[in-house]
SEVEXMAR-301753 format. One record per residue (C-alpha): x, y, z; residue in one letter; residue number from 1. Coordinates in nm, 4 decimals. Layout:
// SEVEXMAR-301753
x, y, z, residu, num
X, Y, Z, a, NUM
...
***
This chain:
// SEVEXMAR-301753
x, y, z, residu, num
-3.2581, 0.0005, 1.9556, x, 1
-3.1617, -0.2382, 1.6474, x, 2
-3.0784, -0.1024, 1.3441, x, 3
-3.4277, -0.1408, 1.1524, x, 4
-3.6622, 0.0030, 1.4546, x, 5
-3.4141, 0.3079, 1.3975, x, 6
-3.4781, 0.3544, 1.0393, x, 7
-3.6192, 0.6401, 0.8042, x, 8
-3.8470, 0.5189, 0.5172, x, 9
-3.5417, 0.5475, 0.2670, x, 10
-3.3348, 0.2993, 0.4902, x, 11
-3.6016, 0.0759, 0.5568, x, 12
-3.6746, 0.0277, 0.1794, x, 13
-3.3013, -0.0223, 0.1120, x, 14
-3.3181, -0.2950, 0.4318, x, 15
-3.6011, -0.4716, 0.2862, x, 16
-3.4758, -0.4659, -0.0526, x, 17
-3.1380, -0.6072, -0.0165, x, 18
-3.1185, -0.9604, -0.1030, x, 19
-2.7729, -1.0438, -0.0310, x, 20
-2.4559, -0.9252, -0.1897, x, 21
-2.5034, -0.9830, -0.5457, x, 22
-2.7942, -0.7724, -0.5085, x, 23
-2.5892, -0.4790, -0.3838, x, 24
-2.5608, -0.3153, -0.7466, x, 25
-2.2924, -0.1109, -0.8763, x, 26
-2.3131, 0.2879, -0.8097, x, 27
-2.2558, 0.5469, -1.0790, x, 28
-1.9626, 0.7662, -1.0199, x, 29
-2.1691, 1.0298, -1.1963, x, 30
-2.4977, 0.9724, -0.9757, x, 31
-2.2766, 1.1398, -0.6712, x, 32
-2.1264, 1.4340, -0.8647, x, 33
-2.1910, 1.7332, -0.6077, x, 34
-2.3696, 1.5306, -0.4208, x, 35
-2.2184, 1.3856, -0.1430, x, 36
-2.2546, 1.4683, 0.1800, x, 37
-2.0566, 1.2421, 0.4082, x, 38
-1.7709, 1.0473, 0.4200, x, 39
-1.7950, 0.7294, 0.6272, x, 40
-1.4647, 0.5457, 0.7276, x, 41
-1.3813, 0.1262, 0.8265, x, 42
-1.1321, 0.1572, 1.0981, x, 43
-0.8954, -0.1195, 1.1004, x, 44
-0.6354, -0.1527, 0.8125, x, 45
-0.8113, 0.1737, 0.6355, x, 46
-0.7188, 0.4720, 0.9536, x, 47
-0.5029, 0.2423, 1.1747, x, 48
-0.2129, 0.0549, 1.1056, x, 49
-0.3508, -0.2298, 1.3169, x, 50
-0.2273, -0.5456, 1.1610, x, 51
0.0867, -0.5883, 1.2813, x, 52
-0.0664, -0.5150, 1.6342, x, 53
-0.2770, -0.8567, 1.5662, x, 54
-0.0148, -1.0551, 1.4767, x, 55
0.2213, -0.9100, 1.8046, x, 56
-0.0996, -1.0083, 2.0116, x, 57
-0.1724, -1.3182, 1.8988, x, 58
0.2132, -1.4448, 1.9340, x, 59
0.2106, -1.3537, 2.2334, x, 60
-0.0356, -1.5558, 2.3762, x, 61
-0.0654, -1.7988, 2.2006, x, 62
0.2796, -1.9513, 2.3212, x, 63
0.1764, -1.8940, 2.6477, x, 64
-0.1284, -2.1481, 2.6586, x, 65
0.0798, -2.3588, 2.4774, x, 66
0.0034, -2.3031, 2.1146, x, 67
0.1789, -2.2286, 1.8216, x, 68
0.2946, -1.9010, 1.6402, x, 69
0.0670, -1.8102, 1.3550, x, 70
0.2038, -1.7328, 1.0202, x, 71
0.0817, -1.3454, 0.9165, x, 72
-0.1132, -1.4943, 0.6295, x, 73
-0.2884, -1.7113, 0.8643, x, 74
-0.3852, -1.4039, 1.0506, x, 75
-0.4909, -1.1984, 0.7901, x, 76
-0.7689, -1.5063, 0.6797, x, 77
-0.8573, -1.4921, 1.0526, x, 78
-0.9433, -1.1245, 1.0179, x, 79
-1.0722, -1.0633, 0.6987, x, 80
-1.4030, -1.0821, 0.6799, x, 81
-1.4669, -0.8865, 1.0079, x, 82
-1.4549, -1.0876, 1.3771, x, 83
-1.2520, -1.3411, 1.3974, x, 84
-1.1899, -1.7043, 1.2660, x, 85
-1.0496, -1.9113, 1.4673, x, 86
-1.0736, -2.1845, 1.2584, x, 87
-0.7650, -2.0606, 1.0716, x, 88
-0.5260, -1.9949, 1.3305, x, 89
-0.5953, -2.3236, 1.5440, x, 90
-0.4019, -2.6315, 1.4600, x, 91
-0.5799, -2.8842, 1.2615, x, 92
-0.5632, -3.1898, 1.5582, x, 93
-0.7269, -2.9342, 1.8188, x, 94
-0.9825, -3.2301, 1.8212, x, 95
-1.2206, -3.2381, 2.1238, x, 96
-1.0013, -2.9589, 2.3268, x, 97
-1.1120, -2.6942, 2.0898, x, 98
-1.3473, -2.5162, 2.2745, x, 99
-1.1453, -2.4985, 2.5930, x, 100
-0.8519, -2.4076, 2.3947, x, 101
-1.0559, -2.1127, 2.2602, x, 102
-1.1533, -1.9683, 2.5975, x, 103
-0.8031, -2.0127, 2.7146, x, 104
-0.6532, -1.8297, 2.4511, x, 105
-0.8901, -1.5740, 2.4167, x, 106
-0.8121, -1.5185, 2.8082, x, 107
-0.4772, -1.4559, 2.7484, x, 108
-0.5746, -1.2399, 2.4265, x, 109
-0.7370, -0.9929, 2.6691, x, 110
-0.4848, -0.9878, 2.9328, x, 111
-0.2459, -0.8016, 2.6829, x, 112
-0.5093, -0.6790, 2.4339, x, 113
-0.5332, -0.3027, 2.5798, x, 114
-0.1745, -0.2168, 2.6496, x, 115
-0.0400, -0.4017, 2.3138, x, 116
-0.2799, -0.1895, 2.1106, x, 117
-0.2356, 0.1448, 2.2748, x, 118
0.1526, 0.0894, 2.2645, x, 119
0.1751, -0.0264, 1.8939, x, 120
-0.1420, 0.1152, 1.7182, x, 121
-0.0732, 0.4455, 1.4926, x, 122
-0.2920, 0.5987, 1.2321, x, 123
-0.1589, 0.5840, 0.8617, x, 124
0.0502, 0.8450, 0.7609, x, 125
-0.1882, 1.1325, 0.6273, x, 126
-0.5319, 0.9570, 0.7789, x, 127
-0.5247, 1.2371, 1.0723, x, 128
-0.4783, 1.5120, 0.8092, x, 129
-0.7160, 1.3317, 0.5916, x, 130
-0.9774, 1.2955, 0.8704, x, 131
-0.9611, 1.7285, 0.9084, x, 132
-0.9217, 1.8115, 0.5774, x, 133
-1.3182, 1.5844, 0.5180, x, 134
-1.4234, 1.8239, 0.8445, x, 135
-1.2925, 2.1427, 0.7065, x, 136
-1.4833, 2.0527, 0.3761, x, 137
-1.7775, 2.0446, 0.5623, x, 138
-1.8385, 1.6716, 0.5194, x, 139
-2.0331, 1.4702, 0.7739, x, 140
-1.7903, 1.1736, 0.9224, x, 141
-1.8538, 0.8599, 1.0433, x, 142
-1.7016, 0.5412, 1.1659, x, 143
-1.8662, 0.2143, 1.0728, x, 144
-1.6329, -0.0903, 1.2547, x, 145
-1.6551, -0.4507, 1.2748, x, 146
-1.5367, -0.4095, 1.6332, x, 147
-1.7413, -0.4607, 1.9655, x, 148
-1.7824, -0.1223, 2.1649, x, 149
-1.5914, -0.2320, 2.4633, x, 150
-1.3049, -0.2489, 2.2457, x, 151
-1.3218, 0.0760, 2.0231, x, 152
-1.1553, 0.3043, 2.3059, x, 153
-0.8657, 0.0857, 2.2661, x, 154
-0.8297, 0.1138, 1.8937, x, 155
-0.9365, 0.5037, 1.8702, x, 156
-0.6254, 0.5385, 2.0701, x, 157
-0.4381, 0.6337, 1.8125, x, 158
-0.6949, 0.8694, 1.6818, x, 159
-0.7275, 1.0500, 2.0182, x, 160
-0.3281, 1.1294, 2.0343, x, 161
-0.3630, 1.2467, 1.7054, x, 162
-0.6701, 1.4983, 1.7934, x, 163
-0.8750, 1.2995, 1.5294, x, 164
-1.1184, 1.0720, 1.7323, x, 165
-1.3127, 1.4688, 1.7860, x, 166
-1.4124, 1.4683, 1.4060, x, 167
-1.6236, 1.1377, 1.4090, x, 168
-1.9771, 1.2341, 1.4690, x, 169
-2.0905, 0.8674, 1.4369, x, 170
-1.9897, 0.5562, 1.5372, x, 171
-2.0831, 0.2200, 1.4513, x, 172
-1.9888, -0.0611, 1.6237, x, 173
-2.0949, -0.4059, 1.5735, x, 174
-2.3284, -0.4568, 1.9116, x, 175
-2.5323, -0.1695, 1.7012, x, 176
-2.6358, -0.3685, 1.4815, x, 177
-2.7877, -0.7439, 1.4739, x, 178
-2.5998, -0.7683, 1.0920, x, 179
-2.3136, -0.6885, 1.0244, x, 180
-2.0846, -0.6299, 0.7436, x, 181
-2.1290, -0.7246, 0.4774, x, 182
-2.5115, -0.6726, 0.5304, x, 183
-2.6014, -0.2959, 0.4622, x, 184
-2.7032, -0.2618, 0.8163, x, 185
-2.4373, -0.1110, 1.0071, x, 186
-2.4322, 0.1681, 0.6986, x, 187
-2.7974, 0.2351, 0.6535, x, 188
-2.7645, 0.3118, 1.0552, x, 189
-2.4646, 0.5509, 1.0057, x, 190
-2.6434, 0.7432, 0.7702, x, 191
-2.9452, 0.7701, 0.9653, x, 192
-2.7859, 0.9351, 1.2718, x, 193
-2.6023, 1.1391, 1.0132, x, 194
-2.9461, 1.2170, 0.9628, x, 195
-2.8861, 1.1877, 0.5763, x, 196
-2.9366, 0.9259, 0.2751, x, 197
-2.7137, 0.6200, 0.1815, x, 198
-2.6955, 0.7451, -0.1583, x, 199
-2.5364, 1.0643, -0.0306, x, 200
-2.2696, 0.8855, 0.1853, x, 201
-1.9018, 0.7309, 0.1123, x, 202
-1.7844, 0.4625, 0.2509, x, 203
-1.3944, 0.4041, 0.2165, x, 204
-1.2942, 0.0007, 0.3396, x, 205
-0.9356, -0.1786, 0.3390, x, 206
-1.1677, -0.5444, 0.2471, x, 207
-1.4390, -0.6842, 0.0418, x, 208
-1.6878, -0.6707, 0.3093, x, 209
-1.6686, -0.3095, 0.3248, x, 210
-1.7048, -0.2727, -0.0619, x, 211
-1.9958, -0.4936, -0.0496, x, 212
-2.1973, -0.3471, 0.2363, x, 213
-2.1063, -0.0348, 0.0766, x, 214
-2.2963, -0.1190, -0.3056, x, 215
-2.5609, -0.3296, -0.0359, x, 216
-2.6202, 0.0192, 0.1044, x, 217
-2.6409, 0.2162, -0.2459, x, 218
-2.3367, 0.4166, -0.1355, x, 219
-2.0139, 0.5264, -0.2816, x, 220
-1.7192, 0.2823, -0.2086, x, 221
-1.3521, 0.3604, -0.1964, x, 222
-1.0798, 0.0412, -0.1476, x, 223
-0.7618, 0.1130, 0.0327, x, 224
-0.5110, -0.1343, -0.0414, x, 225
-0.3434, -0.1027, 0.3087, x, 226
-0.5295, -0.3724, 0.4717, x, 227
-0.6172, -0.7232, 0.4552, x, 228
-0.6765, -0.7169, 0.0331, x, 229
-0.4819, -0.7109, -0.2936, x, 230
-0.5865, -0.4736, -0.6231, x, 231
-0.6910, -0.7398, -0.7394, x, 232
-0.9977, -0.8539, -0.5298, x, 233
-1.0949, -0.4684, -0.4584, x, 234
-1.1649, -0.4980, -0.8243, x, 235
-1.3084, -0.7504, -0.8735, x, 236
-1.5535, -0.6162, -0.5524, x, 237
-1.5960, -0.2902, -0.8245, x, 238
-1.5114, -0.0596, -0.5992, x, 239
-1.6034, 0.2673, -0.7314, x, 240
-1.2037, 0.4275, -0.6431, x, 241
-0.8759, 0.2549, -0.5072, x, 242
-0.6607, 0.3869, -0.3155, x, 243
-0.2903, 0.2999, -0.2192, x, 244
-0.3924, 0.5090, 0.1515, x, 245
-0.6516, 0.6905, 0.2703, x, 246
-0.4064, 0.9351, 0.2739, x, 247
-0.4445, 0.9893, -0.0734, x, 248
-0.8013, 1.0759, -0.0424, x, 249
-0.8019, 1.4526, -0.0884, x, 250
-0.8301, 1.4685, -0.4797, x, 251
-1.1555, 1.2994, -0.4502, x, 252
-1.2402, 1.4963, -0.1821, x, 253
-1.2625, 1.7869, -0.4224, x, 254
-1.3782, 1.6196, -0.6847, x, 255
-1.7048, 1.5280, -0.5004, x, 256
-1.7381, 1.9080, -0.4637, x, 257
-1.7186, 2.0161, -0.7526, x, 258
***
């Protein structure tokens, strides 16, 4: 079922409403005072330390079809706007051989995909505690990733040692969805099987995408900066909070209840 044949009236109107990022809008801080109800988490770079996994995969095979290392900052263009680019991590004189190159290295990508990312993959420190202290609160939780579902047992990994992956009631992956972030789809949809409204939801994000689906959506946005983006840009995204962690979630956590 896509996204929109799933939707209430509220997150059909906020569907056919949204006209693009700069149409998101900014959310009042005050508008959610005792109001919200769930808190809705990006996984990648905001609960797991998966970066450096990337970058391990990557040079890894990529020497072995016969390509070059790529630099970290290379890597982090390649990621950060959800999927992946390959236009940044290719060499420029690919030339006709690009496509083949592609499927070969995306071959050897999955050879060592599973087993690099359940090896190296942790949560941050304080995102498992974080993740129990929202569920002890009593606030709804869900995921909302920019990763396909035959992936997402890999990367909740670390979640499951940790006796998190239990507390996520919904998860959104991107074969949920025809658009993804940083369309409000993939959010309208988590809140719907949270069976509550977008207004009444959090979302907390490591990159701009996130922010924006999350004003696209009419929700709450949190940056963390332990991702793919600086200060800087989470600003200038007007993120509603920033956070160094998600780990250092728990004084808004009370503050929304109060």
């Amino acid at each position: 079922m896509s996204a929109r044949r799933g939707m209430t009236m509220h997150g059909a109107q906020l569907f056919e409403s949204w006209k693009g990022v700069e149409g998101g809008g900014r959310v009042e801080k005050e508008r959610f005072k005792g109001r919200v109800e769930a808190v809705s988490f990006d996984l990648d770079g905001t609960l797991i330390d998966s970066i450096g996994t990337y970058i391990t995969i990557v040079n890894q095979a990529f020497p072995a079809v016969g390509l070059p290392p790529v630099p970290r900052e290379a890597l982090l263009e390649a990621i950060r706007y959800g999927g992946f680019d390959w236009e940044k991590v290719l060499p420029l004189d690919i030339g006709a051989q690009k496509e083949a190159t592609i499927e070969t290295a995306r071959k050897a990508i999955l050879a060592i995909y599973r087993e690099t990312f359940r090896r190296e993959t942790r949560m941050f420190p304080g995102a498992a505690e974080i993740l129990h202290e929202v569920a002890r609160m009593g606030y709804r939780i869900g995921l909302v990733t920019a990763t396909q579902r035959i992936f997402l047992s890999d990367k909740l990994h670390a979640l499951r040692m940790a006796g998190a992956e239990r507390l996520l009631e919904v998860m959104i992956t991107t074969d949920d969805v025809e658009r993804q972030k940083p369309a409000p789809d993939p959010l309208i949809l988590c809140a719907e099987r949270l069976q509550i409204e977008t207004s009444r939801m959090v979302y907390i994000g490591d990159s701009r995408v996130d922010i924006q689906a999350g004003k696209a959506a009419g929700s709450l946005t949190v940056g963390v900066l332990s991702g793919v983006e600086d200060r800087d840009t989470l600003v200038a995204e007007e993120a509603d909070h920033i956070l160094e962690t998600v780990g250092d979630l728990l004084p808004l956590l009370e503050e929304w209840r109060r």
